[in-house]
C-alpha positions as CSV (number, residue, x, y, z in Angstrom):
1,X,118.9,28.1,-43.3
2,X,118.9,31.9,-44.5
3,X,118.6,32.9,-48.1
4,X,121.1,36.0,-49.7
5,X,122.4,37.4,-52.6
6,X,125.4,36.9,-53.6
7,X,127.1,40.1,-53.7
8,X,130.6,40.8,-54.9
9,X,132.3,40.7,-52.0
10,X,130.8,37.5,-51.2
11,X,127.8,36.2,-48.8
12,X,127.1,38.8,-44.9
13,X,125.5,36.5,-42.3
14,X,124.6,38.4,-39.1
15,X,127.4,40.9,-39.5
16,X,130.0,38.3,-40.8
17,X,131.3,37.9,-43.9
18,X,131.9,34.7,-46.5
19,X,133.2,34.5,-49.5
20,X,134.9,32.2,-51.7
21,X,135.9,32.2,-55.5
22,X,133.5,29.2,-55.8
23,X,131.1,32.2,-56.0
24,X,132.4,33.7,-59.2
25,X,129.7,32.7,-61.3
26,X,126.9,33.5,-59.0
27,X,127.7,36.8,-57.8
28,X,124.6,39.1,-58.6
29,X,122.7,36.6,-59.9
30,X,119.5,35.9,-59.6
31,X,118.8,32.3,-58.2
32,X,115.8,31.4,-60.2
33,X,113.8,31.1,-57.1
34,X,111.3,33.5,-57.4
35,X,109.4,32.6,-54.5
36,X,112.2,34.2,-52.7
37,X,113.1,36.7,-54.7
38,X,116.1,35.3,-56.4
39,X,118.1,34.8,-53.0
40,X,120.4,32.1,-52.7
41,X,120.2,29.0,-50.3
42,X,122.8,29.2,-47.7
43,X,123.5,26.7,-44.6
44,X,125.4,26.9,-41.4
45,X,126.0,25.0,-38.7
46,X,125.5,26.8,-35.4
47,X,128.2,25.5,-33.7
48,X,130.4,26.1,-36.6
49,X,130.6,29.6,-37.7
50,X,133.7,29.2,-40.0
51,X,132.0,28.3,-43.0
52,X,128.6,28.2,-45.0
53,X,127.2,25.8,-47.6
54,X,125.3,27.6,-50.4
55,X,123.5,26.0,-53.0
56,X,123.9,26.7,-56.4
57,X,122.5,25.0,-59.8
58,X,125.7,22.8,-60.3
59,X,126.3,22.2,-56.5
60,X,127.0,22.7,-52.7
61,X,129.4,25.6,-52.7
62,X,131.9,25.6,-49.3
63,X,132.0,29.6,-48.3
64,X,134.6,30.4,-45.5
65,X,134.2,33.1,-43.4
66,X,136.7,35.8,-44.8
67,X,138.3,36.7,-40.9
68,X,138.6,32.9,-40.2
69,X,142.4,33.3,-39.7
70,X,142.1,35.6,-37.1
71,X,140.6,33.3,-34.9
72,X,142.5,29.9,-33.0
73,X,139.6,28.9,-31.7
74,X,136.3,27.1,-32.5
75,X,133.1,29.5,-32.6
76,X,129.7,29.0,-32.4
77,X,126.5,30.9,-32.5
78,X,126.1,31.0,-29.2
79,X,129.3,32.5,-28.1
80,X,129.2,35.1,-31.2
81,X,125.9,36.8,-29.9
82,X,127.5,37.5,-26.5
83,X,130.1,39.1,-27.8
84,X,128.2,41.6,-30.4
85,X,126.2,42.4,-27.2
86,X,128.9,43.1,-25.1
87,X,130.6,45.6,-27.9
88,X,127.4,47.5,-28.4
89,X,127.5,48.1,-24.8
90,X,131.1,48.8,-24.5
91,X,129.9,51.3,-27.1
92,X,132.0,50.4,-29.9
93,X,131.3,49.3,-33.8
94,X,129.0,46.2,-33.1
95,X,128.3,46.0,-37.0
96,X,132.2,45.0,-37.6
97,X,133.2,41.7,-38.3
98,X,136.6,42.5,-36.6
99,X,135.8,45.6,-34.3
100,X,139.4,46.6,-34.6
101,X,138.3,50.2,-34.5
102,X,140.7,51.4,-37.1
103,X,142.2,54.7,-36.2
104,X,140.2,55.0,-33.1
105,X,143.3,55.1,-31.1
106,X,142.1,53.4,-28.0
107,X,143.8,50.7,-26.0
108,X,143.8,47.0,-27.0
109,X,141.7,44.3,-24.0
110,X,143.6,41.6,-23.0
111,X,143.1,38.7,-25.0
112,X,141.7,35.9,-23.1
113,X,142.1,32.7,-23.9
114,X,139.5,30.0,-24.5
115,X,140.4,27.2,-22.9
116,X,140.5,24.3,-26.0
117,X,140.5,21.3,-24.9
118,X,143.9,18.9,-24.9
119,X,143.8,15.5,-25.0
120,X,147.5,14.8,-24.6
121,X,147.4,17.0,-21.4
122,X,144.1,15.1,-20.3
123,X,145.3,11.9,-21.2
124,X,148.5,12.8,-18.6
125,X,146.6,12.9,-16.0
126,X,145.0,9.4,-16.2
């Protein structure tokens, strides 16, 4: 569990973004919680970085994460870290949700893929 604000562009979780128009009404607004100084209660899942569940006065507000179709894949908490570590010491932008290093210029990494699993190709080989 973390608490936040809800800021206009949405909900920032450990350098990502989520944001959702559920969050219209809440934006800038203080909670009511002052023993927490007005933040917002916001969920995740650690093996489920895609979304997070804030609570609001009304009800349990579903917040995607805004690059979420820019990924194929499942991601977790544990694979995220690793890779904000290995961009700061590649010494590029480890505070970007995307690290596309806009006009930077430099060559692309091959992309490589993680291996989801297939349970039509599995079941093949029974």
């Amino acid at each position: 569990m973390a608490w936040r604000q809800i800021n206009e562009y949405g909900i920032r979780i450990d350098y990502r973004t989520y944001d959702s128009p559920g969050l219209g009404p809440w934006r800038r607004q203080h909670s009511g919680i002052t023993a927490r100084r007005g933040l917002w209660e916001v969920h995740q899942d650690p093996y489920d970085l895609s979304q997070v569940f804030v609570r609001t006065p009304d009800a349990w507000v579903t917040v995607p994460w805004t690059h979420l179709p820019m990924i194929s894949a499942p991601f977790a908490d544990f694979t995220w870290r690793p890779a904000r570590k290995l961009t700061a010491q590649a010494g590029r932008d480890d505070t970007s949700e995307t690290d596309n290093d806009a006009g930077g210029g430099g060559q692309l990494a091959a992309v490589v893929p993680f291996g989801v699993f297939d349970a039509d190709a599995e079941a093949s080989r029974w």
